[in-house]
N, C-alpha and C positions, 0 to 999 in steps of 0.2 A: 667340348665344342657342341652345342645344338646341331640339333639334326632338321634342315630341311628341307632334303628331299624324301621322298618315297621310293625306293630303288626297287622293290620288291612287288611283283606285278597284284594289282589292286582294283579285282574290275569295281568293287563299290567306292570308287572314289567318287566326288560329287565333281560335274563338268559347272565349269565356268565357261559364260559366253560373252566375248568382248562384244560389246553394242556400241555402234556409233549412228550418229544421224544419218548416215548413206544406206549401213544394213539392217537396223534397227526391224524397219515394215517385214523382210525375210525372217529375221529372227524370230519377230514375234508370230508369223503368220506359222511357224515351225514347232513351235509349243502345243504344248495338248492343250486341250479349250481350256480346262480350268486353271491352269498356271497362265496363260494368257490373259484371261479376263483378270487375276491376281495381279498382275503386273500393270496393267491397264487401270485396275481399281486402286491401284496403289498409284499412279500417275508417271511412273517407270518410264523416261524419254531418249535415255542413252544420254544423256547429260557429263560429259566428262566429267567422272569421280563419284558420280553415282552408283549406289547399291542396291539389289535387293534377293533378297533370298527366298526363292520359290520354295512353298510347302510341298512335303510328300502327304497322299492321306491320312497316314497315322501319324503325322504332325512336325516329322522331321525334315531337314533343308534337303531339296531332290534337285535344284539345279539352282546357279545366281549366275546374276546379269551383274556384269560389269559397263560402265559407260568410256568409253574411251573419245578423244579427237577423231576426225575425218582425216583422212589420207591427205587430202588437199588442204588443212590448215595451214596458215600461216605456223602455228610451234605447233609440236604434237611433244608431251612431254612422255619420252620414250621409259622413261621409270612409274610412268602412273599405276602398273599394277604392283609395286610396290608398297600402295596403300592397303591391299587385299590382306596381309596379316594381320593389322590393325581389326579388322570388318568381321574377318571369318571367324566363325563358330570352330572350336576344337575338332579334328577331324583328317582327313587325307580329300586332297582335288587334283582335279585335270582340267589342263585346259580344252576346254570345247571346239574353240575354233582359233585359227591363230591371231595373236596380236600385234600390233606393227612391227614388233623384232622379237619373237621367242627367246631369243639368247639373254637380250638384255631384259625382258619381262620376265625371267628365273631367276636372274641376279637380282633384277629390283625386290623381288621375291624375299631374296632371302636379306638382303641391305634392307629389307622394310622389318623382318623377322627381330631387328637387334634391338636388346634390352638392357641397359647399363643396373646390372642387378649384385654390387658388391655389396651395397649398405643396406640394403632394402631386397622384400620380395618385387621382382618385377612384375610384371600386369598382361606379359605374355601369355598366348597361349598356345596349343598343341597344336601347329597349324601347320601341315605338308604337305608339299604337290610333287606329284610326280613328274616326273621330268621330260618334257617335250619332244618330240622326236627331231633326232638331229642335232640335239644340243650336247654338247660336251659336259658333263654336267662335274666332271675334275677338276676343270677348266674353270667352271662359276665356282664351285665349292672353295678354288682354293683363293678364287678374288676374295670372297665374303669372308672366309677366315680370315684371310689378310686385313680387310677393310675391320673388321671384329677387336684384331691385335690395335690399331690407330686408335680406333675408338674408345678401347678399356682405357687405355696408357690415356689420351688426353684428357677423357671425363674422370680420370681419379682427382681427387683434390690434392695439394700439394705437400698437403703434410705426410700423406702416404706415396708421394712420386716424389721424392728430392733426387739428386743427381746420382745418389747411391742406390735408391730404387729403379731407376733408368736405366741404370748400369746392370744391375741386378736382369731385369728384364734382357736387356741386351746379351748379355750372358747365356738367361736358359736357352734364347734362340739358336748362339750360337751351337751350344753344347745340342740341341736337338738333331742339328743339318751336320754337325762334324767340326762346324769349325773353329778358327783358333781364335781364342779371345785373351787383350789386353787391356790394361787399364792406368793410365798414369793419375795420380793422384796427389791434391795436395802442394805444397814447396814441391816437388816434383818435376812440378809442370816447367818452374824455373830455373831448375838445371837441366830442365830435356828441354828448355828453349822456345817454352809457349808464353811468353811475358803476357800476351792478351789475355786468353783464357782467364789465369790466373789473377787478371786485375780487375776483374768483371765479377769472380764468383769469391775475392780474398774475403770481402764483406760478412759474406753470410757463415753460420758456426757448421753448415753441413759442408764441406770441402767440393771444388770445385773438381772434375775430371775430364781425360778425352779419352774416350771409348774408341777403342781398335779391333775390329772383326773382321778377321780373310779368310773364305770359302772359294775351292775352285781348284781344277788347275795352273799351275803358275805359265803353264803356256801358251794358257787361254788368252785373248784379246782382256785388256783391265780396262774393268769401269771400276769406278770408284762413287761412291755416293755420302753425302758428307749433310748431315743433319742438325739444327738450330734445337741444342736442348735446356733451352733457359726455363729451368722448374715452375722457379716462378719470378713476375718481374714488377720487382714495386717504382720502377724506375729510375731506382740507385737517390742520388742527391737531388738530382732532374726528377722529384718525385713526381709520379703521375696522381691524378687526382680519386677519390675515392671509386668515381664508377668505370676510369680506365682501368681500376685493375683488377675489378670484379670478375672476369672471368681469364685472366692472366696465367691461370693452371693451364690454359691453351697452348702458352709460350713455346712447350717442346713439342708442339704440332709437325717441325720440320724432324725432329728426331724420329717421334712414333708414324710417320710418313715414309721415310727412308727402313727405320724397320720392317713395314708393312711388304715396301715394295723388296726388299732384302729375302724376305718371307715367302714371296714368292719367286723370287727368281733361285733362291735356292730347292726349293721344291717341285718349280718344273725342271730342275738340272739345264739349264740355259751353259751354254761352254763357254763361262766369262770366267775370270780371274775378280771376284767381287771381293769390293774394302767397305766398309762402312766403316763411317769415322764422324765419330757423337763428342763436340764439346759440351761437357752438359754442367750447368752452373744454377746457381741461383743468385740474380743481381737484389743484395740485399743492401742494408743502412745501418754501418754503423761504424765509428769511429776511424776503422780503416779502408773505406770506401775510396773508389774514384772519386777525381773531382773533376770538373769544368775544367776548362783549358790545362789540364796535365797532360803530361808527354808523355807515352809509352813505344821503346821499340817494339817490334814485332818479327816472329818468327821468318819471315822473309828479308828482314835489313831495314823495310820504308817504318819509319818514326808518325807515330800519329797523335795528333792534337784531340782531347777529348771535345768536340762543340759541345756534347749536350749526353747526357750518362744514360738516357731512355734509348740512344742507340749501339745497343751493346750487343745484338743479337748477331749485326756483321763485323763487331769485333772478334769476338768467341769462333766465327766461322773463318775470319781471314785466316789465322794460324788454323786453322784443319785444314784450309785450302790450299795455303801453301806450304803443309807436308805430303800433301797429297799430290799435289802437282811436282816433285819433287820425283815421284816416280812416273812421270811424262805417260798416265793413265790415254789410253783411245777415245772413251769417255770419260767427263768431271761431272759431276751433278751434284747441283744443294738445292735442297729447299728448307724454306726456313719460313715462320710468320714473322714477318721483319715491316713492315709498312702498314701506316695507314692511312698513307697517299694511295697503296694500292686497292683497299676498300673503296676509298672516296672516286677513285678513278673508273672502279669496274664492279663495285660492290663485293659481298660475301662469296657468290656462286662461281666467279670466274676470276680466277687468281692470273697474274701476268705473268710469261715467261719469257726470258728474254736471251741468248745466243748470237753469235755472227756467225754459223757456220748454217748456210742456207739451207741447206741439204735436210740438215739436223732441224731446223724450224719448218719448214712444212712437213715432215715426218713426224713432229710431235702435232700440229696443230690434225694432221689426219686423225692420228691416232687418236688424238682427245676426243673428235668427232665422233667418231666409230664406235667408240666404249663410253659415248655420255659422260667423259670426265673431262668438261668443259678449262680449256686454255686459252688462252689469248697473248700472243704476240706483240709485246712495247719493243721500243727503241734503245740498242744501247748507243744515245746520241752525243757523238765525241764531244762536241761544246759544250754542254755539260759539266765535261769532265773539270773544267776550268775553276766550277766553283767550288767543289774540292780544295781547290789551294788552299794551305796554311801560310802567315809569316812568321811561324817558329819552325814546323815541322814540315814532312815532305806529303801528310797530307791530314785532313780535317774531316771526321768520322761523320760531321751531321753540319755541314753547312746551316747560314743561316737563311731565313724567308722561307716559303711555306710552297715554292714549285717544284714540280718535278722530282716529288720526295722517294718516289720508286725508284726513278731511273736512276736518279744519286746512289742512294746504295749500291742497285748494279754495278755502275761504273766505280763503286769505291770495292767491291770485291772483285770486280776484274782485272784491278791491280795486283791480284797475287795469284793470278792462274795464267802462268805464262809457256809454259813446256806440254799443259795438256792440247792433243790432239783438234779434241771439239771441247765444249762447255756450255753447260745446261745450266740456268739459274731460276727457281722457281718462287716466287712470292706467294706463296698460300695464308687461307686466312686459318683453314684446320677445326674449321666450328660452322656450324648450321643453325644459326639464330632463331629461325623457325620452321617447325615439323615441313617438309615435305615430302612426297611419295618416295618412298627408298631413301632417305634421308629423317632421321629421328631429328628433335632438335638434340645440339652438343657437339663431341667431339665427330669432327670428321675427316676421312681418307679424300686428300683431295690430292689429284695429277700421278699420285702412284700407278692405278691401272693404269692411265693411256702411255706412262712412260713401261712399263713392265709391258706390254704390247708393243710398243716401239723396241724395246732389249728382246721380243723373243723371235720378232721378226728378222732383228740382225744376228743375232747368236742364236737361236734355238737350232 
């Protein structure tokens, strides 16, 4: 794991000064003449996102200006110095003056620092700050590790991520923290009673499984967190078309999600009874694939009509949910990349989540606030629920017409979580289409932090 902080006291590290249009005139009036006039001759306005790196006499960088928003903007993007690994020169920094949130300007820090360098040399370079005063800096290290784990696993391509490398991964995890790991595999799945699972991933020649991981005291309060690991998804017979499934290595975004957030709450020792539970499949084509309108029971008893084979992602998770719910967990939680009503609804950056236990919904929507891992609150709207009906089976995985295509799902996997406590459902997209501050473009850690914020708040 890279290293970026600087723990080790370092008076020549080089100071960074966030500049905005309010303190810009101080700033600059604060410099010695010649790095002033430098900055001035270079046209340096505090411009959010702007750079520049003041010379020392003998030709090395002696201080840089960052540009930051005004306190008073309308958005102030609170990861913008997460651009600063990109910019800076090989070296050790400090920050000069503080920036609108130190905490999260270290994490963006190090979330801007990641390089997806398994095929290739990355383009990284030696870039660490030492860590701000007051900031927990165990606290960011183990987000950014964590956020680190989501991202390898989703930007692998799939021929090196199938359901048995997933698994694999899932495994070293457990095996690091202690805990105990299972794995049904296979015809398996159909004598341990997951008919779903199984008819989503029979297609493909790498076998289909459900990953089982429990760390914790058994006396602890149980969460349980239940992850969407479809390798890869060419749509099944419902093929999707060449550019939807261009970046479809994405699909197990809710697995390496759920890992990440696994990852850390084992590591801050939070006092929960934690399950993570990975169906992981790959919905492939070929003679023994689903089809359109086939019946399959399902591990809870309700029988469901295939509408459409590209909705397989809350197939695969109805049976995890309802073994999981099965042990009547305090907390349920999935997220999964399952919609692209929820894109089309709220775009890439802000994925919907959706609960009826009120308590649980403004405590996630804080939390998401507070740690910049933007959530947003849909509706699980019981009318709805109606067009679900099937006339063969007791329900229909993918309705037809083209509304309300999130909140459908919700409401079709909240038919099998009936004995948990609360239930959390997340719709993530798990991808960052393009480069932002603290955000590479590729795989991404989305709603992990603000809910591992929300678990350490109630169990830590």
């Amino acid at each position: 794991m890279p290293s970026w902080f600087e723990t080790a006291p370092d008076v020549t590290a080089i100071p960074i000064s966030f500049a905005t249009k309010a303190n810009w005139e101080a700033i600059c009036a604060g410099l010695a003449p010649e790095a002033r006039q430098f900055a001035l001759a270079n046209g340096f306005a505090a411009k959010p996102g702007s750079y520049l790196a003041l010379p020392a006499v003998d030709g090395s960088i002696a201080h840089v200006l960052f540009g930051l928003e005004d306190a008073s903007s309308k958005y102030r993007d609170l990861f913008r110095p997460g651009q600063l690994p990109g910019l800076l020169s090989p070296g050790v920094y400090r920050f000069a003056n503080a920036p609108h949130d130190a905490r999260l300007a270290a994490l963006a820090f190090a979330l801007g620092s990641y390089r997806f360098g398994r095929y290739r040399k990355a383009d990284g370079s030696d870039v660490r700050l030492v860590p701000p005063d007051g900031v927990d800096i165990a606290a960011i290290t183990r987000m950014a590790e964590a956020a680190t784990l989501a991202r390898d696993l989703i930007n692998t391509p799939s021929n090196d991520m199938g359901p048995e490398e997933l698994a694999l991964a899932a495994q070293v995890l457990a095996e690091r923290f202690g805990a105990s790991f299972n794995c049904i595999v296979g015809e398996e799945l159909t004598r341990q009673n997951f008919p779903l699972i199984h008819a989503v991933g029979r297609a493909s020649s790498r076998a289909p499984r459900l990953i089982d991981v429990r760390w914790g005291d058994p006396g602890h309060p149980r969460v349980t967190l239940v992850g969407k690991g479809v390798c890869f998804d060419t749509g099944g017979l419902d093929l999707k078309p060449s550019a939807g499934m261009l970046i479809m290595k994405k699909d197990m975004g809710g697995a390496a999600n759920v890992l990440a957030l696994a990852q850390m709450v084992m590591d801050a020792k939070l006092k929960v009874r934690l399950r993570v539970l990975i169906p992981a499949v790959e919905n492939a084509v070929s003679g023994n694939a689903f089809r359109p309108l086939d019946v399959f029971p399902s591990r809870k008893g309700i029988t469901v009509e295939i509408g459409n084979t590209d909705a397989e992602g809350r197939l695969v998770l109805a049976d995890a949910l309802a073994l999981a719910d099965e042990e009547k967990p305090d907390l349920l939680i999935d997220m999964g990349t399952l919609t692209g009503a929820a894109r089309v609804a709220l775009g890439p950056d802000l994925p919907p989540f959706y609960t009826n236990d009120e308590t649980l919904a403004q405590d996630v929507a804080r939390c998401a606030s507070e740690e910049n891992d933007p959530l947003w609150r849909l509706p699980l709207w019981p009318p709805y629920d109606a067009w679900l009906d099937s006339k063969v089976a007791d329900v229909n995985n993918a309705p037809g017409g083209t509304f309300a295509g999130s909140i459908t799902c919700a409401l079709f996997l909240q038919r099998f979580v009936e004995a948990a406590k609360s239930w959390l459902h997340v719709d993530i997209y798990g991808w960052t289409p393009s480069a932002k501050p603290g955000r590479p473009e590729g795989g991404e850690c989305q709603a992990a932090r603000a809910i591992f914020k929300l678990l350490g708040e109630r169990y830590g």
